[in-house]
mmCIF file of the C-alpha atoms, coordinates in Angstrom:
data_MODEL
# 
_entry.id   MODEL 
# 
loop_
_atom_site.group_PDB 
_atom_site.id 
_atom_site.type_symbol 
_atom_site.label_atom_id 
_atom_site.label_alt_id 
_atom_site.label_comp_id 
_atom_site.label_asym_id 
_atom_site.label_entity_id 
_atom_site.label_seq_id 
_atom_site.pdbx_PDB_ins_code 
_atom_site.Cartn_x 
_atom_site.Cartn_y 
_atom_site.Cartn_z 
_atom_site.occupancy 
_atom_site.B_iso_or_equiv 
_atom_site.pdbx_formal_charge 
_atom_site.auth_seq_id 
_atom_site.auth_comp_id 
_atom_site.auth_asym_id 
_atom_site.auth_atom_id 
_atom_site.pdbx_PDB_model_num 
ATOM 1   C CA . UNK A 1 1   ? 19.274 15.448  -3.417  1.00 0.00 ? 1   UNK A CA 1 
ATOM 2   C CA . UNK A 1 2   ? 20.127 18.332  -5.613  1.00 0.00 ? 2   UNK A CA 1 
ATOM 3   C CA . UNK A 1 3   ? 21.819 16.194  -8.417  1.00 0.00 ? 3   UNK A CA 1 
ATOM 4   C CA . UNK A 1 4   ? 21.454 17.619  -11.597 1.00 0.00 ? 4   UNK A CA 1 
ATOM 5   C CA . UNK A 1 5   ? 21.495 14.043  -13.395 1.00 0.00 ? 5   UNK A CA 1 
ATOM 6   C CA . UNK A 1 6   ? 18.543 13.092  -14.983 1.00 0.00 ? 6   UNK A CA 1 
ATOM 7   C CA . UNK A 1 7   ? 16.556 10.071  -13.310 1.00 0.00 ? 7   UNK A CA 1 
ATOM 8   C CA . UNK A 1 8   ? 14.766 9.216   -16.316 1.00 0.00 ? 8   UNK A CA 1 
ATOM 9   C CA . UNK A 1 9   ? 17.651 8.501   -18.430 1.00 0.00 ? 9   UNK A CA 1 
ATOM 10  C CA . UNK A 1 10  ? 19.402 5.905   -16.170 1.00 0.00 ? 10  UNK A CA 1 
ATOM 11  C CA . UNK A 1 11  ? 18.738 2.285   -16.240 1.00 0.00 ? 11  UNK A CA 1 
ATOM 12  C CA . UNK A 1 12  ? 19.076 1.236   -12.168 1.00 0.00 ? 12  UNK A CA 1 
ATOM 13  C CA . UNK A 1 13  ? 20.756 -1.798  -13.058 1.00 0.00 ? 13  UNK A CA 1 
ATOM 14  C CA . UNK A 1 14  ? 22.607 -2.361  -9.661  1.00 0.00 ? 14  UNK A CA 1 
ATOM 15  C CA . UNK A 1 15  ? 18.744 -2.288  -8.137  1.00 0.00 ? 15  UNK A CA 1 
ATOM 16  C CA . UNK A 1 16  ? 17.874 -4.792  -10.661 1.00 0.00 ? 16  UNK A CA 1 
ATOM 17  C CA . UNK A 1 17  ? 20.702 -7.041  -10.292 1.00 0.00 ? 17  UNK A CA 1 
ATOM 18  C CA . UNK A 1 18  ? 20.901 -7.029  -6.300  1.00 0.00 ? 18  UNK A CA 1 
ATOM 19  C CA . UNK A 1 19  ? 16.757 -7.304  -6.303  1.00 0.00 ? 19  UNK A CA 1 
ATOM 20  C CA . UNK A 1 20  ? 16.713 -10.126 -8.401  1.00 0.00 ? 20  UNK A CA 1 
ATOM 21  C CA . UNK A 1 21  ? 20.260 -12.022 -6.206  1.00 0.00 ? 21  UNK A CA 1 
ATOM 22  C CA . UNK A 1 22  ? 18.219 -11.106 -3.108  1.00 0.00 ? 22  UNK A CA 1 
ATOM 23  C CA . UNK A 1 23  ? 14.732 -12.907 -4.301  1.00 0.00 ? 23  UNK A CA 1 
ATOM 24  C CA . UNK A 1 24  ? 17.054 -16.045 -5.169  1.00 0.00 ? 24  UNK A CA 1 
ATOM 25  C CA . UNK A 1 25  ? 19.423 -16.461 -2.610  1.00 0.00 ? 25  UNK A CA 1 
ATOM 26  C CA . UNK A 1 26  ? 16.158 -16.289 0.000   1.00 0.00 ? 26  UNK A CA 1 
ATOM 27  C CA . UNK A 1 27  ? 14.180 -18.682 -2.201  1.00 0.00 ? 27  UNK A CA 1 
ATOM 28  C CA . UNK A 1 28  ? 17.111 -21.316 -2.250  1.00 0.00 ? 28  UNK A CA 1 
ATOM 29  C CA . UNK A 1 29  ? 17.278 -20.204 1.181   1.00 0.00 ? 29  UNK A CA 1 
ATOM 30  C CA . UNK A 1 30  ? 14.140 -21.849 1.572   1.00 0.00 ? 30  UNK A CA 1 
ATOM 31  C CA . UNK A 1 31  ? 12.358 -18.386 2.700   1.00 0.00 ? 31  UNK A CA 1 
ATOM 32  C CA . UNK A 1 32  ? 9.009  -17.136 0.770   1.00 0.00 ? 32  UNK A CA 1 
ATOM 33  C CA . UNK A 1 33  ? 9.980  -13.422 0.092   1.00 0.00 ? 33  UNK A CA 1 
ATOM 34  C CA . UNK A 1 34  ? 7.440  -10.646 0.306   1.00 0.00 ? 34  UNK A CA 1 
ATOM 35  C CA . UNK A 1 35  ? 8.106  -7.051  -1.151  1.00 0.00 ? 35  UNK A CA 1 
ATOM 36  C CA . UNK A 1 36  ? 7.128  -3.866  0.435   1.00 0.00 ? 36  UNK A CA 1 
ATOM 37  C CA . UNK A 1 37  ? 7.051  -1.300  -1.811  1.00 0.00 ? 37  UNK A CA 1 
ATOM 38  C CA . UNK A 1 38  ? 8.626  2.192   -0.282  1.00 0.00 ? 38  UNK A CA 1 
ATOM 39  C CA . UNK A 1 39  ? 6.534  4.904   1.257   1.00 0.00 ? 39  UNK A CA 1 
ATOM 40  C CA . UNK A 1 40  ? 8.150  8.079   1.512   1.00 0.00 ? 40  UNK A CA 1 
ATOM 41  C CA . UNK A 1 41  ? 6.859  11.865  1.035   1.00 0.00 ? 41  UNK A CA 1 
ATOM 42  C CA . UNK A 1 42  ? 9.737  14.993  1.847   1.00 0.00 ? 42  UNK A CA 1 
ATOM 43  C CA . UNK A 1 43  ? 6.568  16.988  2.181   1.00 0.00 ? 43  UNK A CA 1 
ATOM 44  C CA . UNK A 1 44  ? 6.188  15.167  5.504   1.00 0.00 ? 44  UNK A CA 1 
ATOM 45  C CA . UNK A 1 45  ? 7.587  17.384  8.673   1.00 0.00 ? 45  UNK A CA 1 
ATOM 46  C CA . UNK A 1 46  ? 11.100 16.958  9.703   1.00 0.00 ? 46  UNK A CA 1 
ATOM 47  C CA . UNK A 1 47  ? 11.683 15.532  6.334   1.00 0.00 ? 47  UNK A CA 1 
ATOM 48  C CA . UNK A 1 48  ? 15.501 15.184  5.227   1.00 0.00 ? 48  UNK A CA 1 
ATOM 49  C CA . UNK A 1 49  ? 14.192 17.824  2.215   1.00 0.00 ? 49  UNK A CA 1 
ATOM 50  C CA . UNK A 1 50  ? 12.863 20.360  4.662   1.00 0.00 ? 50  UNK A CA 1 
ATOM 51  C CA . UNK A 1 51  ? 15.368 19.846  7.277   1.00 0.00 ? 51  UNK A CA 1 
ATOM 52  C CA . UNK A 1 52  ? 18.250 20.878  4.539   1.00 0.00 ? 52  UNK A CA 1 
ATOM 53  C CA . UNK A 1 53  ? 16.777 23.117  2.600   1.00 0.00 ? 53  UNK A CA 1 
ATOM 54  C CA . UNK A 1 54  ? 13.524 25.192  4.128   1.00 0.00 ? 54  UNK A CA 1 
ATOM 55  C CA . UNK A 1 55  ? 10.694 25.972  2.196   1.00 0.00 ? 55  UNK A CA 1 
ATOM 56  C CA . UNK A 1 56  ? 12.749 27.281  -1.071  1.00 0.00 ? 56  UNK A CA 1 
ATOM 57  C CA . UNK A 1 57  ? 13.756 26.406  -4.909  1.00 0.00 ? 57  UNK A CA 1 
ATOM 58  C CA . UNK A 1 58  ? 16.338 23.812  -3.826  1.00 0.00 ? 58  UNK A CA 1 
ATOM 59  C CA . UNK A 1 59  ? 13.339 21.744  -1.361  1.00 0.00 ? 59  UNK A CA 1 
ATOM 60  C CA . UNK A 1 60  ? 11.137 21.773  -4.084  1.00 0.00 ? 60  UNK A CA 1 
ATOM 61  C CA . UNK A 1 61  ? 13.770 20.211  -6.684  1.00 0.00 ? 61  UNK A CA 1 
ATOM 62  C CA . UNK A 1 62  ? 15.149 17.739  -4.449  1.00 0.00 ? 62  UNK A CA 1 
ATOM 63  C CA . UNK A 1 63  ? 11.540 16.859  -3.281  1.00 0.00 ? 63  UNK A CA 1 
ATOM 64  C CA . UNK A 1 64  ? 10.518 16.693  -6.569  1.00 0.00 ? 64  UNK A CA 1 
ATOM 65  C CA . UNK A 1 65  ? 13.923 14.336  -7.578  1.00 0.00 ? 65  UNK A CA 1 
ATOM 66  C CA . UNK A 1 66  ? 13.207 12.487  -4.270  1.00 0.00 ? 66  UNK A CA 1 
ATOM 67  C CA . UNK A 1 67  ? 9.631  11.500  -5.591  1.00 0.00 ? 67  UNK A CA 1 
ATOM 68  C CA . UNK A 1 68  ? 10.694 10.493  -8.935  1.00 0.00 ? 68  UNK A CA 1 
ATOM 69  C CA . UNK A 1 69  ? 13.663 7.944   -7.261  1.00 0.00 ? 69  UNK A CA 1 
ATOM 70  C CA . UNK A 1 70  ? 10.652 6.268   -5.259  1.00 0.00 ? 70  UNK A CA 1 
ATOM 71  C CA . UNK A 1 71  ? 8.781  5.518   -8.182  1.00 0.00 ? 71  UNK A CA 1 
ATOM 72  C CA . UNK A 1 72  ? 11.177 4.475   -10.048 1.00 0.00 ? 72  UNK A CA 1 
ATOM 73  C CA . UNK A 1 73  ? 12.938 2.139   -7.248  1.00 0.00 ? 73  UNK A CA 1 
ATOM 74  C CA . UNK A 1 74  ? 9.103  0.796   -6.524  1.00 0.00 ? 74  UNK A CA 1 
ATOM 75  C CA . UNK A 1 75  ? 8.761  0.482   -10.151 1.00 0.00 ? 75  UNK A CA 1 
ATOM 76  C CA . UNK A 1 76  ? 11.714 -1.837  -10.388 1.00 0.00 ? 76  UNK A CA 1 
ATOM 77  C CA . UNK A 1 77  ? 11.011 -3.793  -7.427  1.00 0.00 ? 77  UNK A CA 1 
ATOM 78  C CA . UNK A 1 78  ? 7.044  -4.323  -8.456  1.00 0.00 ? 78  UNK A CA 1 
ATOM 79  C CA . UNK A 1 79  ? 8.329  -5.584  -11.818 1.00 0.00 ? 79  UNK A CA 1 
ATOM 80  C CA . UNK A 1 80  ? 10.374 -8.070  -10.897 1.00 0.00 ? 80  UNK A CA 1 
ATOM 81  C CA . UNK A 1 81  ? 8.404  -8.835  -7.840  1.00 0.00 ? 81  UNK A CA 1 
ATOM 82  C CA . UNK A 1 82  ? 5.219  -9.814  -10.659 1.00 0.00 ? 82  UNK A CA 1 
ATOM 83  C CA . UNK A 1 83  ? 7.470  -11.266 -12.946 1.00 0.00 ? 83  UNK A CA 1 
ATOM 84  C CA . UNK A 1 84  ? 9.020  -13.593 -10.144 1.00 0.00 ? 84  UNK A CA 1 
ATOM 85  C CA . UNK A 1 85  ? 5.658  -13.975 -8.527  1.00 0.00 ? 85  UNK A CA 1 
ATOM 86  C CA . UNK A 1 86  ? 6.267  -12.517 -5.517  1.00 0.00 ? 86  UNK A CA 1 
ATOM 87  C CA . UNK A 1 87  ? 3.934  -10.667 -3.159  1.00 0.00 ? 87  UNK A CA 1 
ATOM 88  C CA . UNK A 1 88  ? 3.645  -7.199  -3.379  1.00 0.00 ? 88  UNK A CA 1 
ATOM 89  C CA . UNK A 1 89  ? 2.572  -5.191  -0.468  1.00 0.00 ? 89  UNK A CA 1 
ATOM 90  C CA . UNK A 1 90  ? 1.674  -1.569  -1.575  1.00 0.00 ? 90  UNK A CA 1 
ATOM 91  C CA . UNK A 1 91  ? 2.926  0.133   1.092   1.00 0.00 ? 91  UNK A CA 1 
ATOM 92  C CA . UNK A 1 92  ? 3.446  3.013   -0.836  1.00 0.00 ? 92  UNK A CA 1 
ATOM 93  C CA . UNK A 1 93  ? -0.448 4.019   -0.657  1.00 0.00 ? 93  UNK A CA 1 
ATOM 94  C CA . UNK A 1 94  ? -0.291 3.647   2.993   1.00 0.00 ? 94  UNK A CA 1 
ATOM 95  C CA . UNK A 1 95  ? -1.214 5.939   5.582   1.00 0.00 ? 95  UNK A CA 1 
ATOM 96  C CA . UNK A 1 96  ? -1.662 6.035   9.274   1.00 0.00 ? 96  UNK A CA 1 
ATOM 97  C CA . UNK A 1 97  ? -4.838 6.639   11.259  1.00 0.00 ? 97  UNK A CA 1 
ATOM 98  C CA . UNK A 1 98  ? -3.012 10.385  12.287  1.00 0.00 ? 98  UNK A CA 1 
ATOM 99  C CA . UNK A 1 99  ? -0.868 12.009  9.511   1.00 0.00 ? 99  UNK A CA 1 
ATOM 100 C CA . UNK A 1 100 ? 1.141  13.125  12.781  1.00 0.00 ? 100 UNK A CA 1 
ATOM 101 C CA . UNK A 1 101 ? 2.398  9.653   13.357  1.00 0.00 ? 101 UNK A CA 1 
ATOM 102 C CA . UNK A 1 102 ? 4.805  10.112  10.698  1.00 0.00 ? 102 UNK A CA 1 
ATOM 103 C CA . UNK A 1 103 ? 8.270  11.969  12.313  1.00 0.00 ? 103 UNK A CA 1 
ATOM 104 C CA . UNK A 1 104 ? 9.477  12.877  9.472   1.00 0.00 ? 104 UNK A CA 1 
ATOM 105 C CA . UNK A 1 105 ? 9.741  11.411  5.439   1.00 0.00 ? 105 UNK A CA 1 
ATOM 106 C CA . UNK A 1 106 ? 9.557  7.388   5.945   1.00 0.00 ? 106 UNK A CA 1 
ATOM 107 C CA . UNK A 1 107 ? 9.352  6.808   9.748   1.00 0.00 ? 107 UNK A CA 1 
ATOM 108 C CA . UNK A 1 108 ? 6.798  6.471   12.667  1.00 0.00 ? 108 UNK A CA 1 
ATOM 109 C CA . UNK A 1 109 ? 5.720  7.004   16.023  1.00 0.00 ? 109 UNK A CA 1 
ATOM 110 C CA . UNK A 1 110 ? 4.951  4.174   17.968  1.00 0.00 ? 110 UNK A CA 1 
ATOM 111 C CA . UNK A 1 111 ? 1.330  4.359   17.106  1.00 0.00 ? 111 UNK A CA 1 
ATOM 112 C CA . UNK A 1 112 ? 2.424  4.129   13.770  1.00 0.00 ? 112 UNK A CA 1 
ATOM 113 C CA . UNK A 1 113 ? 4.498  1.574   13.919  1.00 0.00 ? 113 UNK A CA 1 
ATOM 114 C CA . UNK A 1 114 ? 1.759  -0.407  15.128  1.00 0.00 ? 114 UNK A CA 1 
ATOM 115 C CA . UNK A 1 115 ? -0.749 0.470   12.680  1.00 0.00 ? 115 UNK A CA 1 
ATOM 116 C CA . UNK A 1 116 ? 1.794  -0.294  10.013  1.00 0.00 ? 116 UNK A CA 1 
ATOM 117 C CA . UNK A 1 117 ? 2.109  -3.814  11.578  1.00 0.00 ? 117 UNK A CA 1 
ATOM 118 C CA . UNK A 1 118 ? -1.331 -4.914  11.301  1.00 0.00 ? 118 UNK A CA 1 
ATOM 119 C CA . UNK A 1 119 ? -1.830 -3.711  7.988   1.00 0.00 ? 119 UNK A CA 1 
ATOM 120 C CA . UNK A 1 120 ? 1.496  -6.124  7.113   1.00 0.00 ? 120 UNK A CA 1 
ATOM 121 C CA . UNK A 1 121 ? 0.030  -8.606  9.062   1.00 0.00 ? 121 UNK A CA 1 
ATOM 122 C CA . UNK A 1 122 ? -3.849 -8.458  7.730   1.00 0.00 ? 122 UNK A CA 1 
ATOM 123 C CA . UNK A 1 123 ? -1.878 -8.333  4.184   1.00 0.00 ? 123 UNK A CA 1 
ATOM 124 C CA . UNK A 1 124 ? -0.330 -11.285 4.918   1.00 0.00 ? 124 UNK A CA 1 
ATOM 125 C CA . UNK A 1 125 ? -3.281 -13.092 6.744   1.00 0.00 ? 125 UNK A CA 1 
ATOM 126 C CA . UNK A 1 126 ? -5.662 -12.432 3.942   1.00 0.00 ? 126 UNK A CA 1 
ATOM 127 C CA . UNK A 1 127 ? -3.054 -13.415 1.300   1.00 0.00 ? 127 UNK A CA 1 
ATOM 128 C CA . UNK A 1 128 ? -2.732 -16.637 3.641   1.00 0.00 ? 128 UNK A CA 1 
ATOM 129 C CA . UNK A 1 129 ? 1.100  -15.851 3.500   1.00 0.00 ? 129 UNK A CA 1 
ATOM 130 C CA . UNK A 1 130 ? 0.618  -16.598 7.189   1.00 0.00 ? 130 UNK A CA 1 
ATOM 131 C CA . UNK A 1 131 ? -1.870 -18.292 9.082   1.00 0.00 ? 131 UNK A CA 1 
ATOM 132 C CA . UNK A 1 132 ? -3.896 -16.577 11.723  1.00 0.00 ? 132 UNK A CA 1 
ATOM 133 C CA . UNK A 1 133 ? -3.433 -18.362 14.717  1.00 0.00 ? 133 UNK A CA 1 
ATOM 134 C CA . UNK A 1 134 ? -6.936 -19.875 16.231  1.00 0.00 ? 134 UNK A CA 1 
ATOM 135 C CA . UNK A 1 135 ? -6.401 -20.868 19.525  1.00 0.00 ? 135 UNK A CA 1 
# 
């Protein structure tokens, strides 16, 4: 988290490769793939960030590194996502009901969990991805 490399200036071409193998193999699989963008925040309690660091210089760099990883790995995955036409589910923008439900930077509660199910699910539903069962 405290790496002094600069994010900007690397290509993430392992990400791109292993995306791309991992949208093929499941098509030829036979499988429809769906991508779910990350949602993370080290601003979040119990965050890694915090938990390491406190509330000083080095959580505030390695937050601020964390944040620029995310949108760069989401980046790459949206990309090729579109260009592949593959669903994207912007789970990134995504919130639960109660902030709380988050227990620390990218996991939830039980309530959460739920809540993050049916908004996968509606996604999915509305995107007629998958059927909504009528009986």
């Amino acid at each position: 988290m405290l790496s002094k490399t600069n994010l900007e200036k690397i290509k993430p071409v392992g990400l791109i490769t292993n995306f791309r193998n991992i949208i093929s193999v499941s098509k030829a699989s036979g499988a429809k793939p769906i991508v779910i963008l990350f949602n993370t925040d080290q601003d979040r309690k119990n965050s890694l960030a915090l938990q390491y660091f406190g509330n000083s210089d080095d959580f505030t760099f390695a937050r601020n590194r964390n944040h620029k990883a995310l949108h760069i790995n989401n980046g790459v995955m949206d990309s090729i996502a579109n260009a592949l036409n593959i669903p994207v589910i912007s789970f990134d923008k995504w919130n639960p009901k109660d902030l709380q439900s988050w227990i620390d930077h990218c996991h939830l509660d039980s309530t959460g969990i739920m809540e993050k199910a049916r908004f996968i699910g509606n996604y999915l539903i509305k995107n007629q991805i998958l059927m909504a069962d009528n009986k």
